[in-house]
N, C-alpha and C positions, 0 to 999 in steps of 0.2 A: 640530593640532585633530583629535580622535578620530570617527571616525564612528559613529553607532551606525546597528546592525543590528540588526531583527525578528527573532526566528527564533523564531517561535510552532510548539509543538508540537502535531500533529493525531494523535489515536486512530481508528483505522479497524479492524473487524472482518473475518474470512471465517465465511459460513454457510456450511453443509452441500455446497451446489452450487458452492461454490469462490471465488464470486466477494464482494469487497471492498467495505465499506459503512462510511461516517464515522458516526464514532459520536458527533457533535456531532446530525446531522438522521437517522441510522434511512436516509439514501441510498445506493445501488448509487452505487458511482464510477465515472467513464467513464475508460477505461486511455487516455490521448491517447500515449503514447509511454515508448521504454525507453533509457536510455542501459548504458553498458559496470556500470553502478553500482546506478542508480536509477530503478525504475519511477516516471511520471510517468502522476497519476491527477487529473482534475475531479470536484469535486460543483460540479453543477447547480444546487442548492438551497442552498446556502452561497457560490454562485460563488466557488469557494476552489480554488486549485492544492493538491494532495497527492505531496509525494514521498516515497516507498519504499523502502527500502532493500533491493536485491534479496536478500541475505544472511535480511531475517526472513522470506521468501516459502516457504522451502525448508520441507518437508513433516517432521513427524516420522519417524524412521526407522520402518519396516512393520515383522510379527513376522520377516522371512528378515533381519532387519539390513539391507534397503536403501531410500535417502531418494528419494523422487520428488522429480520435479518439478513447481514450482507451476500448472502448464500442462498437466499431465496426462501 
């Protein structure tokens, strides 16, 4: 018997100031935790878990060729 699984996908922005908002409600998400992987973020307003993949976090490279990090 196969199980099915959910794996709804969630769109989430960064503004200006760095920080991360679903783009289902226009909300700031609460960073509840990070694994070796995957930043793990809340909205509030969707009561909805949002996982990340740290890999899309990482910054364009700057004009000297080097890539921040998403954390400053």
């Amino acid at each position: 018997m196969a199980i099915q699984v959910s794996a709804e996908i969630a769109t989430v922005y960064q503004i200006l100031d760095g920080s991360l908002h679903h783009a289902r409600c226009g909300r700031r998400l609460i960073v509840q935790g990070r694994s070796t992987e995957e930043l793990h973020c809340y909205c509030l307003m969707c009561v909805e878990s949002v996982w990340l993949p740290l890999c899309l976090l990482v910054r364009p490279a700057g004009a000297d060729g080097t890539i921040g990090s998403p954390w400053g």
